[in-house]
C-alpha positions in Angstrom: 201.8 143.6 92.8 199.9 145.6 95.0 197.1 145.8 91.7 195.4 142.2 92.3 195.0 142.7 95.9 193.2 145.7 95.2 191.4 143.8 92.9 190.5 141.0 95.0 189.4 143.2 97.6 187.0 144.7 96.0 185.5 142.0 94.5 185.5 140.2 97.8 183.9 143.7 99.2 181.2 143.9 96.0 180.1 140.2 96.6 180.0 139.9 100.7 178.2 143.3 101.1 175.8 144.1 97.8 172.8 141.9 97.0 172.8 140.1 94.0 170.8 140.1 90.6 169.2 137.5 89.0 169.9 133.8 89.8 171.8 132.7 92.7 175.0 130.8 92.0 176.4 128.2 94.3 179.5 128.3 96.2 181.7 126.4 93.1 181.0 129.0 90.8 182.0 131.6 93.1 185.4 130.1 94.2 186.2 129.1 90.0 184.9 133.4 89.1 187.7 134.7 92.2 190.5 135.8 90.7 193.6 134.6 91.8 196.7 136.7 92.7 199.3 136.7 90.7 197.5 136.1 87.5 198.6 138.2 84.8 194.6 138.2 83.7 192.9 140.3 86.1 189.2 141.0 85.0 188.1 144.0 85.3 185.1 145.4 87.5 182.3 145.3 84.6 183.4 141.8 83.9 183.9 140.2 87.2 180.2 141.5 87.7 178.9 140.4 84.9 180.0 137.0 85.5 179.2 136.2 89.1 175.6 138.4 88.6 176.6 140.8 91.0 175.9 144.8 91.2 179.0 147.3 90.3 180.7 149.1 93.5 179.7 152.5 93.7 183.0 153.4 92.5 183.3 151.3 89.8 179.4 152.1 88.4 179.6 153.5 85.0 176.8 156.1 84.3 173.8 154.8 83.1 174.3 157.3 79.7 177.0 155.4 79.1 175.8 152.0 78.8 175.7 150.2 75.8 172.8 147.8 74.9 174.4 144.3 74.6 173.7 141.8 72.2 171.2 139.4 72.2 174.0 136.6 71.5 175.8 137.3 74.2 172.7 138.0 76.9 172.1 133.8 75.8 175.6 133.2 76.5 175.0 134.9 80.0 171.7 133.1 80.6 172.8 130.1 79.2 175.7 129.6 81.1 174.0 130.8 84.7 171.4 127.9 83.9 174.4 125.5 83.3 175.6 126.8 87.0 172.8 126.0 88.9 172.5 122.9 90.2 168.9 120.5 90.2 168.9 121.0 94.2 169.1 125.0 94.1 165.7 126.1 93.5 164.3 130.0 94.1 162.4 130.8 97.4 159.2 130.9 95.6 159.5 127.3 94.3 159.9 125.9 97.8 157.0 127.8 99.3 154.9 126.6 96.2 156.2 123.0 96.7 155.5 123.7 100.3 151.8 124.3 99.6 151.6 121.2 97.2 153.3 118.9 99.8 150.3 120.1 102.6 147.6 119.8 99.8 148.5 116.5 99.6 149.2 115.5 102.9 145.8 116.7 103.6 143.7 114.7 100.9 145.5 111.8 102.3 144.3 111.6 105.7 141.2 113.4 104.8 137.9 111.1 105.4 136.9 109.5 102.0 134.3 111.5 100.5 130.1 109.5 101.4 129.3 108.0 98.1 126.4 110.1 96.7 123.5 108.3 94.9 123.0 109.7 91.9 119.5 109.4 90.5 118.7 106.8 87.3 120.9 107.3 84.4 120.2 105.3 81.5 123.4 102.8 80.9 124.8 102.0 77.8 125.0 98.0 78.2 127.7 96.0 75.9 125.1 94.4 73.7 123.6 97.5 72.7 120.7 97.6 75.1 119.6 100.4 77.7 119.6 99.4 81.6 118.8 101.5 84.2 121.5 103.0 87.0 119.4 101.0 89.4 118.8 97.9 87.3 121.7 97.5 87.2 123.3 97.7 91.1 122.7 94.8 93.0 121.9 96.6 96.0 119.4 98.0 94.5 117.8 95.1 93.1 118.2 93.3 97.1 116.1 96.8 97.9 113.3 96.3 95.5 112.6 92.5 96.1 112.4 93.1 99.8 110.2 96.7 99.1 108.0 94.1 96.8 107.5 91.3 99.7 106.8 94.2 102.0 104.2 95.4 99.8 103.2 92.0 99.3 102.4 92.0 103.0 100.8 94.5 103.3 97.2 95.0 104.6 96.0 95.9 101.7 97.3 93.2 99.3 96.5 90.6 102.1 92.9 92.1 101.2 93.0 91.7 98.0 93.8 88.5 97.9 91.3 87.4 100.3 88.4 89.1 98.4 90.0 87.0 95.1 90.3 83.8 97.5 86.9 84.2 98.2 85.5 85.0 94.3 86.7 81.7 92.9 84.9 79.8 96.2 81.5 81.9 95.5 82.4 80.7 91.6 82.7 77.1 92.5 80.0 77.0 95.3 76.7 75.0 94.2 73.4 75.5 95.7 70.4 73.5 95.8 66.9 75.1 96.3 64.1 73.1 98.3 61.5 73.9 96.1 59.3 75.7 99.5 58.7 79.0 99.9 60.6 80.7 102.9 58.8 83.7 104.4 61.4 85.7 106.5 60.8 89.1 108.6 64.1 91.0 108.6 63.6 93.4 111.5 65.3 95.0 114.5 63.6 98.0 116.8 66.7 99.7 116.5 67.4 101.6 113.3 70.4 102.6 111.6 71.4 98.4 111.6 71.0 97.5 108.3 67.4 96.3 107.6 66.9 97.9 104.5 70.4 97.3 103.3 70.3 93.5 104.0 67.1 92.8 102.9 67.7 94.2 99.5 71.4 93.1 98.7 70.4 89.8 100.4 67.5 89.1 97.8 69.7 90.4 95.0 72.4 87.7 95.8 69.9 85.0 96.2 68.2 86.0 92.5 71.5 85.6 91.2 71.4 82.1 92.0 68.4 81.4 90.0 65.9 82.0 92.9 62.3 83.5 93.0 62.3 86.3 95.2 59.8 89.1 96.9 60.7 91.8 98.3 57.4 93.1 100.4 58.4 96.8 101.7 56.3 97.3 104.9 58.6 100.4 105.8 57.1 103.7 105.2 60.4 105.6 103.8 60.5 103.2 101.0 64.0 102.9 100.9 63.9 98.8 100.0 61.9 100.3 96.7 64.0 103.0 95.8 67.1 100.4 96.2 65.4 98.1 93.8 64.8 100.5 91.3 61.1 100.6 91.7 58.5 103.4 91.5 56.4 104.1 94.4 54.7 107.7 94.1 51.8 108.6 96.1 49.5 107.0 92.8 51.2 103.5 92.7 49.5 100.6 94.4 51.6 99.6 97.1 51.2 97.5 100.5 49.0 100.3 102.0 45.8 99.2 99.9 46.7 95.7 100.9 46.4 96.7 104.5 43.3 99.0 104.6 42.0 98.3 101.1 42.4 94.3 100.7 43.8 94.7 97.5 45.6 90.9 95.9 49.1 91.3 96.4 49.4 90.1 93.2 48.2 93.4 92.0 50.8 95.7 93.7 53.9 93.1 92.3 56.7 95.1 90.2 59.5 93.3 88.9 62.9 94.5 89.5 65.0 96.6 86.3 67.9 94.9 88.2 66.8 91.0 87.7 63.3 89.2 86.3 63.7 86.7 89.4 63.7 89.9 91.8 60.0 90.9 92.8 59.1 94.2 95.1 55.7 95.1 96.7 56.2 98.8 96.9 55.8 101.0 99.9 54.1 105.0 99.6 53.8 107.5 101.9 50.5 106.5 102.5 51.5 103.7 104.8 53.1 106.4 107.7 49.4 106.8 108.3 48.1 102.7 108.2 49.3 102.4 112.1 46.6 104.8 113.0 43.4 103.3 110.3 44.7 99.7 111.4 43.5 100.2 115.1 39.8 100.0 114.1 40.3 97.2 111.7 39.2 94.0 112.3 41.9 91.1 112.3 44.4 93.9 112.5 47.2 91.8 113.2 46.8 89.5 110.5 45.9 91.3 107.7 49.1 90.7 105.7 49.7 86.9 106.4 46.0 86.9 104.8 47.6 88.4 102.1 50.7 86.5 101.5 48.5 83.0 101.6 46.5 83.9 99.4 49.3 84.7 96.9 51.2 81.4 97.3 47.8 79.6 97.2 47.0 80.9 93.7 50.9 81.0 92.5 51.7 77.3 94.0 56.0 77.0 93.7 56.6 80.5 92.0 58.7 82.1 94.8 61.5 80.5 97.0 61.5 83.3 99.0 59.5 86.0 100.9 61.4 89.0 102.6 59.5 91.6 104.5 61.3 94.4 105.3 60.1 96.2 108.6 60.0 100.1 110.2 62.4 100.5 113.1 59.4 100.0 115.4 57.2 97.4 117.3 53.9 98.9 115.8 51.3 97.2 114.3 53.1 97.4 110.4 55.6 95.3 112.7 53.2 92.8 114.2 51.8 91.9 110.9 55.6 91.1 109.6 55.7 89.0 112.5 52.1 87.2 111.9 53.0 86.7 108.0 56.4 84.8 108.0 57.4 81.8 109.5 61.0 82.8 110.2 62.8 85.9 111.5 65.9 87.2 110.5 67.7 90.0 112.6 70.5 92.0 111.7 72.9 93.4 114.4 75.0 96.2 114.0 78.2 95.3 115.5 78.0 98.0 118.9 76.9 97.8 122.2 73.1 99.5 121.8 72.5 96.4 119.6 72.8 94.2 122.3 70.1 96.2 124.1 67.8 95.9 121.3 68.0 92.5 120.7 67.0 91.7 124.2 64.1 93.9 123.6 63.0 92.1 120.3 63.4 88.8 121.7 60.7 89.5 124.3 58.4 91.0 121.9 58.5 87.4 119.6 58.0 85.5 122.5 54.8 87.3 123.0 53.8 86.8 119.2 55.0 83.4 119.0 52.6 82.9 122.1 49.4 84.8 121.0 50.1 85.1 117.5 52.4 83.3 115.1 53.0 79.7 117.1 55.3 79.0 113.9 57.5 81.7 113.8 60.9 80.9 114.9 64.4 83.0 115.0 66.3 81.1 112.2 69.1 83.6 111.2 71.2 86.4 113.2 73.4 88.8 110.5 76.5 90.7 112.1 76.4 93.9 109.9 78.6 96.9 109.6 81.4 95.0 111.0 84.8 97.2 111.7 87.6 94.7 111.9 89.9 97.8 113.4 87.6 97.9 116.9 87.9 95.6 119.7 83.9 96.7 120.6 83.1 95.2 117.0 84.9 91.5 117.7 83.4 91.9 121.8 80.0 92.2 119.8 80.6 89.6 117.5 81.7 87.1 120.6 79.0 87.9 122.9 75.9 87.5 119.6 77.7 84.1 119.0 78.0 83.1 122.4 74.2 83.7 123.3 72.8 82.4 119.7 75.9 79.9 118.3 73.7 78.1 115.7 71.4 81.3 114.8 74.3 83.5 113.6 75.7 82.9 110.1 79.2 82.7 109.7 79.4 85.7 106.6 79.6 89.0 108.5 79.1 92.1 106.2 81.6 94.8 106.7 81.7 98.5 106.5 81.7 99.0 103.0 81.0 102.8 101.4 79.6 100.9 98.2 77.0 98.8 100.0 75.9 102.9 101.3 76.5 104.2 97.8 74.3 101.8 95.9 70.4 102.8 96.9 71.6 106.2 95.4 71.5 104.9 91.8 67.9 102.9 92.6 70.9 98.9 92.7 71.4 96.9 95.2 75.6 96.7 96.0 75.8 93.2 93.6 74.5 95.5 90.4 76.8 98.8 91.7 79.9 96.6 92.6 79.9 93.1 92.2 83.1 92.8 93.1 83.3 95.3 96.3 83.9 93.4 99.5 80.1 93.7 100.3 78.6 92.8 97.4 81.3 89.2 97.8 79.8 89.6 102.0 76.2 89.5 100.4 76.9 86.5 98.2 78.3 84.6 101.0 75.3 85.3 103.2 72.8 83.9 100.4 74.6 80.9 100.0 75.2 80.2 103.3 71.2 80.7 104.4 70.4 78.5 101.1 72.8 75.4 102.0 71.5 75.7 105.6 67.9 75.4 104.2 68.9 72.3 101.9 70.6 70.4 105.0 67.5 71.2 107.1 65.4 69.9 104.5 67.4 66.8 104.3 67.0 66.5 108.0 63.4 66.8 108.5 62.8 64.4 105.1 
């Protein structure tokens, strides 16, 4: 009897003290693979090891040459029957630190902030029906973003622009004019340069052709820029207003008609006439040379012109005077600045003194605001001050900055032929019709 407590000692010994191999087992396993004293069936050393998965005592170890490969039937039965012993709950020590890691992952992605949506850009959807819509098409936000971008570009500066110059089209389109039938003779000048003389004169003449009236342009400026503007030639050879001064030629004589309109006349200016201030000083009737001129033109062409423009030099010399003499109205433009106000006090005094000695008839009819800058405050002080000292002289139109009203003289038109439908070419229109309807109510009056 003293065999199984032997036995069970060292099994007791091999399982509390050696490590084992392979899969643990649980506790039932253990207790059912103890061998009980008393049994007449005592397994032996290989097999009680074999069956719990435990290593062989040192003494019990059988020589590693003397090992015999077992089956593969029976290492199934083995495996097999250790994977029957192990419970769902038992895992390894690797599984639980994997399941560990898992758990945190997870833990982590759930109180984690949610990811910011990110806007892809347009991807063409697939719809239902077959047809291709747009990523943004098709979000409503989107849409909400484009309608309010779309008001906000319709209020824009610009588009408020554009559809004030259109406003303003259709009125020219529908606006009717009625001419008197009497010539006008108007002197466009100012002593200061750089205003727009040259500028107005021309584009105003071409917008008043365009509504079927007679118009000459007389050029008393010695640059010639209302003739180049118009398109016509004035060499040193060509007639021009210089003979009419010194020479007496007819005006009739020196009369080209406009490329840009049959109804648009121009009495040319040369360089000769820098030098007619000097050869007019000895002349007799020096002052009135050109009105003696221009009479003599309407006499013999009775009802051929509605209008006489004379466009001056930036001076108050005698090319001047004779503008003066000649017309029966004055027209001034103002440049929109604070020297323009001096000037105009200047030029006042000097047609007082004309109107006086010379010209009783000759009256200021019509004040332009030119080059007007809607961005300043000095351009609207300007404008305010003009129409507080001259409220039924200054025409309503004002003419703007406007780079094609500069660009125009450049290829020989006047801003209506270059770009009819710039903002001063539409300015230019206004002006005309405004100075035409003023000179039909007028007319009225007086009859």
């Amino acid at each position: 009897m003293k065999q199984p407590d032997e036995s069970e000692a060292q099994a007791s010994f091999s399982s509390d003290e050696l490590p084992t191999i392979g899969t643990p087992q649980s506790a039932e396993s253990q207790d059912a693979s103890t061998p009980v004293p008393g049994e007449s069936d005592i397994p032996s050393h290989s097999e009680s090891a074999l069956s719990h998965g435990a290593a062989v005592p040192e003494e019990a170890a059988v020589p590693e040459e003397d090992i015999v490969p077992v089956e593969d039937s029976v290492s199934d039965e083995i495996t097999n029957s250790h994977q029957d012993d192990v419970p769902d709950e038992v895992t390894s020590q690797d599984d639980e630190v994997e399941r560990a890691d898992v758990a945190e992952d997870v833990a982590a992605a759930e109180y984690a902030d949610p990811a910011p949506e990110v806007i892809a850009s347009p991807e063409v959807i697939a719809s239902p029906e077959g047809s291709t819509v747009t990523q943004e098409e098709e979000s409503p936000i989107v849409q909400q973003d484009g309608t309010a971008l779309a008001q906000e570009e319709d209020d824009s500066p610009i588009a408020r622009e554009l559809a004030d110059l259109t406003a303003r089209r259709k009125a020219l389109e529908e606006a009717e004019v009625q001419l008197t039938g009497r010539t006008r003779v108007l002197t466009v000048s100012n002593q200061k340069g750089g205003v727009g003389k040259t500028t107005t004169t021309v584009n105003l003449a071409a917008a008043m052709a365009e509504r079927g009236a007679k118009v000459l342009v007389i050029d008393l400026d010695p640059q010639g820029n209302a003739s180049t503007a118009l398109g016509v030639p004035h060499t040193a050879d060509t007639p021009s207003v210089y003979d009419v001064l010194i020479d007496e030629f007819p005006l009739a004589d020196i009369i080209q008609v406009s490329p840009e309109s049959p109804n648009l006349l121009c009495a040319p200016s040369t360089i000769h006439l820098a030098g007619a201030e000097i050869e007019l000083v000895s002349q007799v009737a020096r002052e009135h040379r050109l009105r003696v001129a221009v009479d003599d033109y309407l006499a013999n062409n009775p009802g051929e012109l509605d209008f006489i423009l004379i466009d001056c030099p930036p001076s108050l010399g005698l090319l001047t005077i004779n503008a003066f003499t000649a017309a029966s109205e004055l027209l001034i433009p103002i440049q929109c600045e604070y020297y323009a106000l001096e000037g105009l006090s200047q030029l006042l005094g000097t047609v007082r003194m004309i109107q006086k000695h010379l010209n009783p008839r000759l009256e200021l009819s019509t004040i332009m605001l030119t080059m007007y800058d809607g961005r300043t405050r000095l351009a609207q002080q300007v404008a305010d001050e003009v129409r507080a000292h001259f409220p039924t002289e200054v025409l309503d139109t004002i003419i703007p900055r406007s780079v094609r009203v500069s660009e125009a003289p450049s290829f020989g038109q006047s801003v209506l032929a270059y770009d009819g439908q710039s903002a001063g070419a539409i300015a230019y229109r206004e002006a005309a019709v405004e100075m035409i309807r003023r000179d039909s109510a007028s007319n009225e009056r007086g009859a």
